[in-house]
Structures are given as C-alpha cells and as structure tokens.
N, C-alpha and C positions, 0 to 999 in steps of 0.2 A: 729500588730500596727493599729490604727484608720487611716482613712480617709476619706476624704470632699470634696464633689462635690457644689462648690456652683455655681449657676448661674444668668445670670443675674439682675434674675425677683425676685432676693432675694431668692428663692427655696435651700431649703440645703438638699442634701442626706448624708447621713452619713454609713461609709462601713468602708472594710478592703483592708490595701493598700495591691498594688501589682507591681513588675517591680521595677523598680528604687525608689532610695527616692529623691525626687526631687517635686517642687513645680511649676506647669505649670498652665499658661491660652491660651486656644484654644476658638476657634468656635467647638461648641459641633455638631455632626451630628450621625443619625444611619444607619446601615446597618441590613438586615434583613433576611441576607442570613444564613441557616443552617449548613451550612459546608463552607469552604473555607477561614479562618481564616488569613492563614498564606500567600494568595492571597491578602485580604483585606491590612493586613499592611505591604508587600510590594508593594504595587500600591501606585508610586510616587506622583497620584491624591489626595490622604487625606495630602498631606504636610500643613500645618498650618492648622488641625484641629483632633480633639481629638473622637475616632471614638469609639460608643456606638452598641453592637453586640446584635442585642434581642433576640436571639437565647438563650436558660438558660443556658447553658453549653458548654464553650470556652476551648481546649488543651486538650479534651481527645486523640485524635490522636498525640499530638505531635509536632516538630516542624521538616519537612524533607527540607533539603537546596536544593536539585534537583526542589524544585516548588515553590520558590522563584520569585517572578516576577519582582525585581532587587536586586542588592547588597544590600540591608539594609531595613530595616524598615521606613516607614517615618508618622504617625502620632506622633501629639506630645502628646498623652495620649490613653488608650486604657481601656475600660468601661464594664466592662461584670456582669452578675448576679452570677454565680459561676464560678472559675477559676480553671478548672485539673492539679493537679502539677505533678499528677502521667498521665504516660500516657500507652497505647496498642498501635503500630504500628509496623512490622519491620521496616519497611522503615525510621522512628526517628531517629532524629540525637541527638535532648535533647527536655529538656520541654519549654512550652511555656512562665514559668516565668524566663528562665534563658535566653531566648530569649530577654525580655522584659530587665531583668536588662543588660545583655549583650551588649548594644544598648539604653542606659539611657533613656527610656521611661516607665514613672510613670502613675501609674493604679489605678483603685480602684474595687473593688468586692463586693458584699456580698449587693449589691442596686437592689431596684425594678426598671431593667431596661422597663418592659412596663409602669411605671409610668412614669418613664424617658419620654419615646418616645411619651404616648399622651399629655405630657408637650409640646415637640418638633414639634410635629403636630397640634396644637391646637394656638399656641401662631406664631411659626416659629423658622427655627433656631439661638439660639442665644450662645453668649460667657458665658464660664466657667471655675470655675478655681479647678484642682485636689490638696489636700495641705493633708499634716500630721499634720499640727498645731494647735491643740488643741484650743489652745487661739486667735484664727484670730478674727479678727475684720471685721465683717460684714460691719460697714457703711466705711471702709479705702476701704475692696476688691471690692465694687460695681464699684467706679468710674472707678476703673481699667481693669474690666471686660468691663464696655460700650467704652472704648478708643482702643479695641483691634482692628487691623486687619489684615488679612493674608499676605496683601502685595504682594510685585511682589517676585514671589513663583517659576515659572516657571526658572529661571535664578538658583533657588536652588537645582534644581532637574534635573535638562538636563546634558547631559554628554558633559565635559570638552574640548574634543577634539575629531576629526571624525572616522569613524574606518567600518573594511567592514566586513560584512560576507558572504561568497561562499554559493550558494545554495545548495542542497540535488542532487545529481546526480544518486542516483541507488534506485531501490524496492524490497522488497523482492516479492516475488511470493504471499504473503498475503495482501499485498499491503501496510507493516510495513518499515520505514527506514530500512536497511540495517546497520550494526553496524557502518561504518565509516561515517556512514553520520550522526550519532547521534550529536545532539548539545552539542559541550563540555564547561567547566563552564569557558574556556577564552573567550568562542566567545561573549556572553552579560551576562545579570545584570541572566538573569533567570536560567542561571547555565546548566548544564547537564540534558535532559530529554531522556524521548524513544517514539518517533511517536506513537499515537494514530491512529490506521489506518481509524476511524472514520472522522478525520479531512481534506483526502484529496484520489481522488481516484487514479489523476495520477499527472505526473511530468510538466502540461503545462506551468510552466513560463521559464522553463530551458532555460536559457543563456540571459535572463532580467534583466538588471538594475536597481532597486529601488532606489531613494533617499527619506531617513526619515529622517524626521526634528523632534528631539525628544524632546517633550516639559513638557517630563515626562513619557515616554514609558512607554508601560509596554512589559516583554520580549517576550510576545506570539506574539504580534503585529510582530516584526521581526522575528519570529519562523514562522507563517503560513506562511510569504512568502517565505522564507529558506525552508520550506519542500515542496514547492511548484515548489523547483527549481531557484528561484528569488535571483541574486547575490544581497545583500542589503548593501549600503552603509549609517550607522547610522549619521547626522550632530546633532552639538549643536544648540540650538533654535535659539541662536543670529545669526547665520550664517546669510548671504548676499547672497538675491538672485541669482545676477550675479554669484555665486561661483556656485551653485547647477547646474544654468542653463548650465554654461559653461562646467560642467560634461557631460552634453549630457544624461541625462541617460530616459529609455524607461516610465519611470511613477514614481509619486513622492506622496507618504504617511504622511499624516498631522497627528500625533500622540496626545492622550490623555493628560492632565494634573490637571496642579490646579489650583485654583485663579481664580479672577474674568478676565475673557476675555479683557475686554477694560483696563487692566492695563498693556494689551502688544503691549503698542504705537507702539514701533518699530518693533514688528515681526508685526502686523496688515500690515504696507506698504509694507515688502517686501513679504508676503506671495498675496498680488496685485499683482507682479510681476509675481509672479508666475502662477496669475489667465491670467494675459496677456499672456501667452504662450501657445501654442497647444499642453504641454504636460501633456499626461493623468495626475490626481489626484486623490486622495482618501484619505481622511479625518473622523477621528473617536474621537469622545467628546471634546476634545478642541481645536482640528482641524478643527472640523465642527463648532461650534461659530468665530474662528476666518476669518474664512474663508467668512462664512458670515456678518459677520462686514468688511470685506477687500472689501465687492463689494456691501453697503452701508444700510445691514441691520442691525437690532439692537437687543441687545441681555437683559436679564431682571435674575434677582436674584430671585429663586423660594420660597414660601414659607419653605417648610422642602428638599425638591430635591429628587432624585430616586436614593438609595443608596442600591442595593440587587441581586440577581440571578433571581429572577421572574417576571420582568415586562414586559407584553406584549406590542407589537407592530403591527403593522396593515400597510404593505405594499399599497400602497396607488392604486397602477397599477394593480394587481393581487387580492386586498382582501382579500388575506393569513395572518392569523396572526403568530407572530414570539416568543417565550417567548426568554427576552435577558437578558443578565446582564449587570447594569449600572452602574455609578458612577458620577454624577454631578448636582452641585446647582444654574446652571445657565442654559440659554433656548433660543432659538431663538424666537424672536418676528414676528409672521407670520403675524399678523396684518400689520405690517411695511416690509414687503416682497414684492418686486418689482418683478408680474411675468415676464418682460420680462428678467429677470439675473435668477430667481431660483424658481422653485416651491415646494412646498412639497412632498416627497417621503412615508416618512412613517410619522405616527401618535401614538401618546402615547393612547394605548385603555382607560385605566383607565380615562385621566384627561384631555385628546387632544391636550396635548402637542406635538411639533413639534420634530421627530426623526429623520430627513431626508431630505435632499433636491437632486433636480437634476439639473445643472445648463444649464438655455437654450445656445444649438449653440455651448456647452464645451464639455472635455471628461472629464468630473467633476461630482462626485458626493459624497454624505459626510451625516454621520446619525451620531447621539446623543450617540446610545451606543455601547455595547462591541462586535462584531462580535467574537472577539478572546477567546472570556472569558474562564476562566477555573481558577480555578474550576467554574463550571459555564454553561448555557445552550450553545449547540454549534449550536441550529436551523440557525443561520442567518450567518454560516461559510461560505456560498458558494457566499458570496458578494468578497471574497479573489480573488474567482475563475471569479466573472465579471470583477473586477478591471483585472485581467490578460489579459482577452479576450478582455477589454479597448486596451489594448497596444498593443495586436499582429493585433488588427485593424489599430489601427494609423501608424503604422510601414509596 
C-alpha cells in the first residue's frame, strides 16, 4: 500500500506504509543513531512526534521486550528508508512491523530519509502528516499541519501512581548482578535485563534513598541507580513537592521527557521547592531545563535538536570530552544564565550548546543528555556514581 509524508513546507515523500493504517500528524524530528531502534521508540521523550531513523536499514535484529525502555512505544509515527520484516536475533520476541501495528503506530518506508533530514536541517523542525490516502488534498492538509502542537505531553507519559524499587544487594565475583538481583519486568517500564558489568564497579549507593520524579523516564535511569544499590522510589510528574520532601529521602533524580519545558507551569514551581532544600539533586534532559527555568533561567526551542548516540560533549572542569547519547529540541539559554545560581558544566562540542550546569552553594547538578543511555554510549556513566558520592557527603 502507498504512503505520504507531507510536510509543512508543502514537501511530499511518497513511500510504502508500514505499522498501523492509521492517519497521523506529528512534529517530524530524526535520530541518527545506527542501532538502538527499539530504545528510540520506547523513550517516552519522542511522545508527540514522529521519529525519522537515517540509519537505511530499521528491524533487522528484531524486536526484544527485555530492552524496552518503558511499557510501550510512544512516537506517533516512525519513518525509516527500508523496513526488515524478516529479522536474525535469538534474543527476538517478533518483528518490528508487528511491533508497530501491535501498538497503532503508522509509518512509512521506502523515502529518501537523508533528504528528509537535510529538509529538517536546513529549514528546522517542522509538522507532518503520515496518510494512505491517495486522493488528500494538499491545500485542506497544510493549514492542519501549521496548527499542530505537542502540548503538555509530560502528564501523558509519567507513571500513574508511585511505586519503589529495592536496590541491587549482592555481586558476583565478576562484578555482574547476581541472579536475584536481576531487574524483573514488574519492577519498571524497562522489563527484565542482566547487569552489564561495564556500567558499575561496586555497590556504593547501598541503603540510599532515591526519589524520581518521572516526567517520562526512561527505565535505565532507575536501573543505574538499582544496580548501584540505591533503594528508588519512582513519583508521578504532578506530585507535590512537600510529598517528596516529607519522604526524607538521601537524593532526588529529575528525569528526562518531552515537550516544551515552560508548558510545565506547575512542576516548574514545585521542582523550586525542591531547589530550596539541601537535598542533593540530579537532573538529566528535562530535568535539567526545568530545573533551570525553576531558578530563573530561560530555555529556547533548537533549530533541528540532538537526536542520536554520538554527540560529543566537553566537560567544562576537566577538558575531557564525553561522546553521549541525547534526545531533545530544546536548550538552556546560557546567555540569560545567572552565575551566581548556576554555571556551565559541560558544552555541546559541535554547536556550543549548553549540556550541563552546576549550581552555586547547592548539591545540585544537572546535564542535557543521556548518562544512562543504552543502547547507546556509556562514557559519561560515572556521573551515577557522583550523584552517589553527593549523598554520602551530605549525610
């Protein structure tokens, strides 16, 4: 069956559907990452937008539920140049088109996604709409396309009600979890995995508190500190900060998401709250915007944003650079950065963008991307392990 990618600027790709049959308009964006597929559309961050892979070749490995980074998928369309229905993995549970219709999200294949993308890069990111219909009318879908937008998105993606997970308590002698401390697929969105002995060398958060404020988590985020030992108590976004504070707990984790930052009035003030307390934080991609909008800096919507596994960063203290994996189209405004509340930690090599800050006089500190990533670079993993050494200070 045909299908059509039209976009704003009037631009029509013409392809073959894939996933669902179903007629969607999103903010189109790409990722650029070569593997990690099934990372990408479950990270609750792409919620209202329709995610373009320029990698040529999407689901040859398949789809495995053990590395799921929540319960479900959440872009509303999914754009690639060839789509594998057939796939090689043990590890597969099925394909990635049955993925796709299984979870009504509509695709299309068989487009020149780097034409796509230097559309995306050249112009900026804009709205589009995925359709099977033949006969659409170009001048009725434009208007529809410019009137889109993602909305408060965060509130669609945060988990329901609060919930804890016990940390990791034993090692093996290789320094791999031990089988009972494996994360099983009731504890979060990211299902059952097996420690990566790469990701941590020993147990120092054991008998630590965590509270996450999840504003779109992704499940790794609560897995490094789980195998770190770190008991983590998961809240919803809208929670109240008197609730978190009143927990008492030793350090508290500002989790990634979607959407534009200032369309979250009311977690912006209570996450102040938060900022007034002496107890440690750590904040990662929309955590880290909000947090700096909460103590009065200002955040800006990026031309096309950092959507991929490779983008380097530049430690600002050390001069070490980091290669991370990101996910966001929005940025802190370092121009409008007040040093006496926060300076710059890390820097975007490519474009000098702001990846980081450190907040004066606080046990605060908070960067742009993914520490946790996976699939994905794991260089910048051992910020888990400051945040930790934050708390057994403070305590």
């Amino acid at each position: 069956m045909k299908a059509f990618l039209i976009l704003e600027d009037g631009t029509v790709f013409e392809g073959t559907h894939i996933g669902a049959d179903r007629e969607v308009i999103s903010e189109i964006v790409f990722n650029t990452s070569m593997a990690g597929y099934l990372e990408v559309l479950t990270d609750p961050s792409y919620a209202g937008q329709a995610v373009c892979m320029t990698y040529p070749l999407i689901g040859n490995y398949g789809i495995c539920k053990d590395d799921m980074e929540s319960l479900k998928p959440w872009p509303d369309g999914f754009i690639v140049r060839e789509l594998s229905r057939n796939f090689s993995n043990f590890r597969a549970d099925f394909s990635i088109q049955q993925f796709l219709e299984e979870n009504n999200i509509p695709g299309i294949a068989g487009i020149d996604t780097r034409a796509l993308t230097k559309i995306l890069r050249e112009k900026g990111t804009m709205n589009g709409m995925i359709t099977t219909n033949e006969a659409y009318d170009i001048n009725a879908v434009l208007p529809k396309l410019k009137e889109y937008i993602t909305g408060k998105v965060v509130e669609k993606v945060t988990c329901r009600k609060k919930y804890e997970l016990k940390g990791s308590k034993s090692l093996s002698e290789n320094g791999a979890l031990s089988g009972s401390a494996k994360f099983s697929a009731a504890d979060y969105a990211a299902g059952k995995r097996e420690q990566k002995p790469s990701l941590v060398r020993k147990l120092n958060g054991a008998g630590k508190r965590v509270a996450l404020l999840d504003f779109g988590t992704k499940g790794n985020i609560a897995y490094a500190l789980k195998i770190r030992g770190c008991d983590v108590t998961v809240y919803p976004a809208t929670t109240p900060a008197s609730e978190i504070i009143a927990s008492n707990p030793d350090g508290i984790m500002l989790s990634n998401g979607p959407g534009d930052p200032k369309e979250c009035t009311t977690i912006i003030a209570e996450v102040k709250k938060l900022y007034d307390t002496d107890i440690p934080i750590f904040a990662i991609c929309l955590g880290h915007q909000l947090m700096a909008l909460a103590t009065g800096a200002d955040t800006y919507k990026m031309k096309y944003g950092h959507r991929g596994g490779n983008h380097p960063v530049k430690d600002l203290t050390t001069g070490r650079v980091y290669i991370s994996s990101q996910n966001h189209g929005y940025v802190v405004d370092m121009d409008k950065l007040d040093p006496t509340i926060a300076t710059p930690a890390f820097l975007n090599v490519n474009d000098g963008t702001n990846e980081g800050l450190n907040y004066t006089g606080k046990n605060i500190f908070t960067v742009q991307f993914h520490p946790e990533a996976c699939c994905g670079p794991q260089d910048s993993g051992y910020l888990f392990d400051r945040f930790i050494e934050m708390m057994e200070v403070t305590k």
